[in-house]
N, C-alpha and C positions, 0 to 999 in steps of 0.2 A: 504494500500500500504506500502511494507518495505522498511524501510531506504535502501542506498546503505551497510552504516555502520552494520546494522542490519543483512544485505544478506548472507556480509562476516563471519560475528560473527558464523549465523549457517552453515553456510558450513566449516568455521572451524570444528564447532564441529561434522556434520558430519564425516569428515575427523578421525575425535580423536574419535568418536566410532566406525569406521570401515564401515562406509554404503555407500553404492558404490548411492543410492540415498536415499533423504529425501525432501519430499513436503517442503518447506520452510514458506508456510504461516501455518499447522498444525501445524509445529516445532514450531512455532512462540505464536501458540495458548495455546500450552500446555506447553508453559516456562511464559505465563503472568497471575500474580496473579489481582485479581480481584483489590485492589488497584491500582494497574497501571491505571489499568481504569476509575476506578472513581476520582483520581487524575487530569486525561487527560480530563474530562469531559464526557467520555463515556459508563455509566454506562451500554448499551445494547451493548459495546462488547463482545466479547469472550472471557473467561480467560479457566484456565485450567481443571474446573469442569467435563465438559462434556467428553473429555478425560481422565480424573484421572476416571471416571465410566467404561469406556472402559480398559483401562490398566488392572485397579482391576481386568480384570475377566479373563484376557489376561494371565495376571502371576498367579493364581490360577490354570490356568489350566495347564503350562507347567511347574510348577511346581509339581505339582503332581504327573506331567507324571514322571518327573525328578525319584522325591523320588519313585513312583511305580518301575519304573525302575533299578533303580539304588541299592534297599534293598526289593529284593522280598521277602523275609521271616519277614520283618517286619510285624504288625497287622496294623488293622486301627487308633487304638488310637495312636502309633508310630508315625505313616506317619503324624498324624494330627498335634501332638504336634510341630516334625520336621516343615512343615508346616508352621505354627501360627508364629515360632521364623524368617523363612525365608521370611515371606510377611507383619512381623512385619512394625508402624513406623518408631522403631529404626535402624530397619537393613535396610531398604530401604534408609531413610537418610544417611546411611554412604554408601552407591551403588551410589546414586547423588551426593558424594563428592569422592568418586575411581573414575567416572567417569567424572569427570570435571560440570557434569551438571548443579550445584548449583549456579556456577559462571555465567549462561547465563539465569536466571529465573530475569523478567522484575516485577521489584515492586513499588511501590510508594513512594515518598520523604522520606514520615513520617512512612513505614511501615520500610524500608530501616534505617531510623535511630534509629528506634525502636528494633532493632536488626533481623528483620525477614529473612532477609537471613541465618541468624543461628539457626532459628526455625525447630525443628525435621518435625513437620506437613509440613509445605512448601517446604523440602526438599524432604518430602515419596511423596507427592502428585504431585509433580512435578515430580517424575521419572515415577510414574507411569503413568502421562501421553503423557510421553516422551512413553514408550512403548506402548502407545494407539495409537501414530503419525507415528510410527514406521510399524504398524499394517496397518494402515489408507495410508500409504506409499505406502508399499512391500508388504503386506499379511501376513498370518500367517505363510508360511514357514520361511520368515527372520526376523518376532518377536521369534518366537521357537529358532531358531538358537542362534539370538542375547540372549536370557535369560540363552539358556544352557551355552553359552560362558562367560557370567555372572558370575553366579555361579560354573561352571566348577572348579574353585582354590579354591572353600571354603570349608574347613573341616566340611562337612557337619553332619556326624555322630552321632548317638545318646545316649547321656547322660542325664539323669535329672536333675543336678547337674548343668550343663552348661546352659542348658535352662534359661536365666535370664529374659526373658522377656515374660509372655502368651501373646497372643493376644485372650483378651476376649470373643469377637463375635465370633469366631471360637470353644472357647471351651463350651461356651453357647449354639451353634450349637448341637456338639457334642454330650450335654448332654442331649436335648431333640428330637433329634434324635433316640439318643439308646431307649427312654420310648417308645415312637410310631411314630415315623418318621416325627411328624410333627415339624416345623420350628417355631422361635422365632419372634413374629412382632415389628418392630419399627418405632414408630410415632412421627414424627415432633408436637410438640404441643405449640412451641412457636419461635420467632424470634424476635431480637430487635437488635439494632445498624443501622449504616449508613453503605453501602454496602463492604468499605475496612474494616470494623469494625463490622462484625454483631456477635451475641452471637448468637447460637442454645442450645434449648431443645428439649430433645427427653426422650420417654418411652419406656420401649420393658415389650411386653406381654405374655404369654405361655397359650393360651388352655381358652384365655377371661381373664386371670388374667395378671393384672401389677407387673412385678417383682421388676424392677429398673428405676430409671430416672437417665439422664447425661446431663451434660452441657457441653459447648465446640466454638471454635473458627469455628468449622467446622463443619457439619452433621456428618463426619465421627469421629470425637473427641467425640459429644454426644453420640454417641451409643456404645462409648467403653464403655463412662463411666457408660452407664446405661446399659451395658452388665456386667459390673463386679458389681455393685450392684446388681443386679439379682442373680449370680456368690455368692457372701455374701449372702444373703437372702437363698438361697440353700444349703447354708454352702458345697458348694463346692472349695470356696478357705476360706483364714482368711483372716479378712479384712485389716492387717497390711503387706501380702502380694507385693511384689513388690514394694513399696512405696518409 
């Protein structure tokens, strides 16, 4: 049940994204980090996982459409790279702070003092699951909408030189896709911590073989990182890269 205080908070912010409606208990889902929860004693609540899986797939796709659209003479490698930099963490975290979102993501005492409101991860994963509630709201016409409107003012355009950021998993994608179209596995092979606190590991594989492993705060953290050591091992990027 929400606060009254809480009710207001997201219909504010509905308001300040433009959404004529928003489910208010989803909103609610997809701005609470798991800390909150296990702070409150309620480790089988809902935080914002399950929607930041949803989002992800939400903005991949109208994004695309975006870039297809928008540079029909581009190749696939173009669109991808463009892509990778727009559905990046970084760039997403700074979309949760143009959008006020950052400010209404429900965290725990000690995640809170630890600086996690200012964490890039909790920032990407919270928009995107703002777009998942969004979804889960209105449908997909008024997530499309709301994402092209999004993006709409960014100097989207392609250079190499500006791309500062890969998104790994993406270009790992890429790269074994082009050999035979098959897809890179990644597997959870370890978890530890108390549940505001856990560490993931993860492995991603190619064709039975293990390329890279990654650790991370988040499933989604370990698979970058053992997408970009795969990435190294392939000597498809250098390992001083981005760093």
């Amino acid at each position: 049940m929400l606060s009254a205080a809480r009710i207001k908070e997201l219909k504010d912010l509905a308001d300040i994204l433009g959404l004529k409606y928003l489910d208010l208990e989803i909103a609610d889902e997809a701005l609470t980090h798991s800390s909150f929860n296990f702070e409150a004693g309620n480790e089988n609540g809902n935080d914002y996982e399950r929607l930041e899986f949803l989002g992800d797939s939400v903005l991949r796709l109208y994004v695309s459409e975006l870039l297809y659209d928008k540079y029909p003479y581009y190749d696939e490698g173009k669109l991808t790279k463009i892509r990778s930099r727009l559905v990046s963490d970084n760039f997403l975290a700074g979309l949760a702070i143009k959008t006020g979102i950052d400010k209404y993501i429900k965290l725990g005492k000690h995640e809170e003092k630890d600086g996690g409101r200012k964490k890039e991860s909790i920032k990407a994963c919270a928009m995107e699951a703002m777009l998942g509630a969004i979804y889960k709201s209105n449908g997909a016409d008024s997530v499309k909408e709301f994402i092209y409107e999004l993006y709409n003012d960014i100097p989207i355009g392609f250079d190499e030189e500006t791309i500062e950021h890969y998104n790994y998993k993406e270009l790992l994608q890429q790269y074994t896709q082009s050999q035979n179209k098959d897809l890179p596995e990644y597997n959870l092979t370890g978890e530890t911590g108390k549940a505001h606190k856990r560490e993931f590991e993860v492995t991603v594989s190619y064709k039975g073989e293990i390329l890279g492993q990654g650790q991370g705060r988040t499933k989604k953290e370990a698979e970058k990182q053992a997408a970009k050591e795969a990435l190294i091992k392939l000597k498809l990027i250098d390992k001083e890269e981005n760093e």
